[in-house]
C-alpha distance (Angstrom), angle and dihedral (degrees) to the residues before:
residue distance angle dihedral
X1 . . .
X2 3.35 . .
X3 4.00 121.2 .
X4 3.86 96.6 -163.7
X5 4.05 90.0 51.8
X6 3.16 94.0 42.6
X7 3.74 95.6 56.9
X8 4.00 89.2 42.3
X9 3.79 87.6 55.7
X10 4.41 87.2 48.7
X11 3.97 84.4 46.9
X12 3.78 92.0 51.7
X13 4.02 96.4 41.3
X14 3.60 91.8 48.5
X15 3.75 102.6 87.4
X16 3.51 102.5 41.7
X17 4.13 84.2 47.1
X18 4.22 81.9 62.9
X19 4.26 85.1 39.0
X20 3.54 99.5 56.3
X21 4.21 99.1 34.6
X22 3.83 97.3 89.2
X23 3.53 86.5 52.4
X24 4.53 92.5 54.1
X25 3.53 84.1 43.6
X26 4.01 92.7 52.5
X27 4.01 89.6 43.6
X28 3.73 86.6 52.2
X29 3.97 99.7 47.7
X30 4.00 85.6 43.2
X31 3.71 87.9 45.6
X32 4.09 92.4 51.5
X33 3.63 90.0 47.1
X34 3.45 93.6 54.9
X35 4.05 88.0 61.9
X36 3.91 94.8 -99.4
X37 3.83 114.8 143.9
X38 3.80 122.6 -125.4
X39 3.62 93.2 -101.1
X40 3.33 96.5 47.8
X41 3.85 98.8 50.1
X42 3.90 86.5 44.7
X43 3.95 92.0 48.6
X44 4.02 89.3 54.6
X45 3.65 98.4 55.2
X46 3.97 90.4 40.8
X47 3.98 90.7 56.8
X48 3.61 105.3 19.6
X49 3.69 97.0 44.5
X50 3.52 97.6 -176.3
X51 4.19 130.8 115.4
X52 3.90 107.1 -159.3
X53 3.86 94.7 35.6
X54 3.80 96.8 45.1
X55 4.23 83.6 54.9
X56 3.86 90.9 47.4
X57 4.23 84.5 53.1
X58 3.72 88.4 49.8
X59 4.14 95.5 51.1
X60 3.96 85.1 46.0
X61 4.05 99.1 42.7
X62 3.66 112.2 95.1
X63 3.57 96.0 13.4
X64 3.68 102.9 105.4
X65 3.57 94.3 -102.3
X66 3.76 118.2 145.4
X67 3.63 120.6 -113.6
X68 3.38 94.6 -102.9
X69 3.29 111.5 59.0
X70 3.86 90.8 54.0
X71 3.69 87.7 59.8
X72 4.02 91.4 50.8
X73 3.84 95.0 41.8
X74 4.17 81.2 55.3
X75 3.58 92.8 46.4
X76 3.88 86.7 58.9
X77 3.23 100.7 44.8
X78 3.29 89.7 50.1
X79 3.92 108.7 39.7
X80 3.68 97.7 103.0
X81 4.05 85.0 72.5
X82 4.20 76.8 79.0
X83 3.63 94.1 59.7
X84 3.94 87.9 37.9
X85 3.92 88.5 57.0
X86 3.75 95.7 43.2
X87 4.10 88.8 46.8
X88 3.81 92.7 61.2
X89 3.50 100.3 34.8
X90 3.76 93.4 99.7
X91 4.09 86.8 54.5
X92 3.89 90.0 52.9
X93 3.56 107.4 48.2
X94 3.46 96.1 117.1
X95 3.57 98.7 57.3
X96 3.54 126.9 117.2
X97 3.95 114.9 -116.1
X98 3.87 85.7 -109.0
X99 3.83 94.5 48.1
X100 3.89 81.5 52.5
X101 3.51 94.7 50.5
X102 4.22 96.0 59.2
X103 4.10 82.7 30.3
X104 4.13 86.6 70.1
X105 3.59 89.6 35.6
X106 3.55 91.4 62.8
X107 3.54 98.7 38.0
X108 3.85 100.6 123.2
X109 3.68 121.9 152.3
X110 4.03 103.7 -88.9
X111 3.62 85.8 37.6
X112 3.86 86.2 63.1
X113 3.60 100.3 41.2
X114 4.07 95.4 48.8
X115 4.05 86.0 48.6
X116 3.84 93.8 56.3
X117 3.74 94.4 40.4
X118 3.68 84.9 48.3
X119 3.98 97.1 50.3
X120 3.88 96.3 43.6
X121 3.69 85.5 47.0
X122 3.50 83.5 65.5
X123 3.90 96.0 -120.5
X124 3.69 124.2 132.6
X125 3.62 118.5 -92.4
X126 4.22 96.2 -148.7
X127 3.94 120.9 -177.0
X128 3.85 77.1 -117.2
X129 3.43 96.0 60.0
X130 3.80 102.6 49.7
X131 3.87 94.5 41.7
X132 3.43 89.0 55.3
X133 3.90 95.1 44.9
X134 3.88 88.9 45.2
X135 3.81 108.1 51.4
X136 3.54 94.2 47.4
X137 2.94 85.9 59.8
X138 4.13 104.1 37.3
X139 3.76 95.4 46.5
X140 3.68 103.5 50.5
X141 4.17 83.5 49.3
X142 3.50 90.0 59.0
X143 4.00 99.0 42.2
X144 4.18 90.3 47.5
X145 3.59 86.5 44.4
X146 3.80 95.0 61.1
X147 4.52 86.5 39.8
X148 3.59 80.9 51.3
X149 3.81 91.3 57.2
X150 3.72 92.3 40.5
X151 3.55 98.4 54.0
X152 3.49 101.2 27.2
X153 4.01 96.1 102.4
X154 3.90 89.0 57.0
X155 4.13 91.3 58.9
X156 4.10 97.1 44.9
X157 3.81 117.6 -166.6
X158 3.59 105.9 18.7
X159 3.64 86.5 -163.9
X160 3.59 93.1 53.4
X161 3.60 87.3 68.3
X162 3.79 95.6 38.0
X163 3.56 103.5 -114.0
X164 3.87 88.4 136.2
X165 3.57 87.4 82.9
X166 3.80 92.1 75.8
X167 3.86 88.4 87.3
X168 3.02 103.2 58.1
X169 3.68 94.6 38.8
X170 3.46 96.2 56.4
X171 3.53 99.4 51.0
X172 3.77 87.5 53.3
X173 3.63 90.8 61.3
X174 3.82 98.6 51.2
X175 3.89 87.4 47.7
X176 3.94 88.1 55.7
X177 3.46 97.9 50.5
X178 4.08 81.6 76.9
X179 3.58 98.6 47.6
X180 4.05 94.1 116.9
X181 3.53 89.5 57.9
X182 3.93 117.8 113.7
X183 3.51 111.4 -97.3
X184 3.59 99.6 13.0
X185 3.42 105.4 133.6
X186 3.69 99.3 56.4
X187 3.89 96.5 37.9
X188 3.93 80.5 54.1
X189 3.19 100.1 47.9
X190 4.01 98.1 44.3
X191 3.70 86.9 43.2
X192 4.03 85.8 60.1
X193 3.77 97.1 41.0
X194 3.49 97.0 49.5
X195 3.97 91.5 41.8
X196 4.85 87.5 53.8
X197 3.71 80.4 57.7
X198 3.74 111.7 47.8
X199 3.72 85.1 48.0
X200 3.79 84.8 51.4
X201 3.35 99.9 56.9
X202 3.70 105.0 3.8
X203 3.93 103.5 45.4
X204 3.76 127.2 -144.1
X205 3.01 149.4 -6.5
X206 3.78 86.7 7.8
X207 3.31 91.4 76.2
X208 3.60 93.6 73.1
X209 4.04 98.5 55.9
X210 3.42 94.6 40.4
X211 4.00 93.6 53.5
X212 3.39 91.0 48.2
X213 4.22 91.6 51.5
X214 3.64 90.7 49.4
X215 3.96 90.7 59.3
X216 3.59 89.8 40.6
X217 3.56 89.5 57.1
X218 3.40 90.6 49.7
X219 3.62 102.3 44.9
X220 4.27 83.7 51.2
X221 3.90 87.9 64.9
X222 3.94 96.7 54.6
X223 3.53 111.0 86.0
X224 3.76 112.2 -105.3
X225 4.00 120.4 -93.9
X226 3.82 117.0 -104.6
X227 3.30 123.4 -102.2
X228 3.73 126.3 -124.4
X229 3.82 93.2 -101.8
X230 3.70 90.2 56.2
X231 3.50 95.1 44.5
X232 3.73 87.1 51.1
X233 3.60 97.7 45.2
X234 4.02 89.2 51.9
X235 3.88 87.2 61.1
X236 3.87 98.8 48.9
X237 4.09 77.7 53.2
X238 3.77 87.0 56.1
């Protein structure tokens, strides 16, 4: 393994390790206050690794709602990580099936959106590399979960103070970070649309898959991008 990629992939984690810790720390107080112990709030984020769908367990937890339901509504929130893994596969080849193992472990969203950035950049996407970018981001998550937990009953409501904003908010910013692409704007904007009215009428967290189908449905109907050979080809024709 490489020590120099592996310390580019800690460099590149980094900020969005800072970025996303108010928003372990909220799932953690929100987590305590819904009677979870310590361990048990720190055990989730260790193993389920996953921000919106470890809030969708909490609203569903203690609710009389059967088992598996919870697992369904998590399955829907978290279906994209499908498209995710089938996005990056091309960058990944070369893995080993064990590297691909913790590779989809880690697959969270900025994880995704730095890989693809990184392979149509044209950079390698080492083993190295996305360890390094994952676990700084994965063990701080975990840690600030469990401070979240602890200091939770010191900070009240977290929505009193409007930290359940950072949700939303950070979601927003990974969809940004793809704003140049063709055909953003109405793949967005569909996506979004569709998304207001499944949780209209359907409810969450089924809003979130089926949002995310509608744009994919849309974004199969544009014709694909060319690719740098065509685009090269079309200027030797010039």
């Amino acid at each position: 393994m490489s020590r120099a990629s592996f310390t580019d992939g800690l460099r590149g984690g980094f900020p969005i390790a800072l970025a996303s810790a108010p928003f372990g720390a909220l799932f953690g107080a929100l987590a305590a206050d819904k009677g979870m112990s310590l361990f048990e709030l720190t055990f989730m984020s260790a193993t389920v690794y996953a921000g919106a769908s470890q809030m969708v367990g909490l609203e569903l937890f203690g609710n009389d709602v059967q088992a598996w339901l919870i697992v369904a509504s998590i399955l829907a929130v978290n279906f994209r990580h499908v498209l995710y893994s089938a996005a990056i596969a091309p960058y990944i080849k070369h893995f080993t099936k064990l590297q691909k193992f913790f590779t989809f472990f880690l697959l969270v969203d900025p994880q995704f959106a730095e890989t693809v950035k990184r392979g149509e950049a044209g950079k390698p996407v080492t083993f190295a590399w996305y360890l390094g970018f994952g676990l700084i981001i994965y063990i701080p998550w975990t840690i600030v979960s469990l401070i979240g937990g602890t200091l939770g009953r010191y900070i009240g409501d977290p929505k009193s103070i409007g930290l359940d904003i950072l949700l939303p908010a950070y979601f927003l910013g990974i969809v940004l970070d793809f704003r140049h692409r063709n055909n953003f704007l109405p793949v967005a904007a569909v996506s979004a649309v569709a998304s207001v009215v499944a949780y209209r009428y359907v409810g969450s967290p089924w809003h979130v898959s089926l949002g995310a189908a509608a744009g994919i449905l849309l974004a199969a109907l544009f014709p694909p991008p060319p690719t740098a050979q065509e685009l090269e080809s079309d200027l030797h024709e010039v």
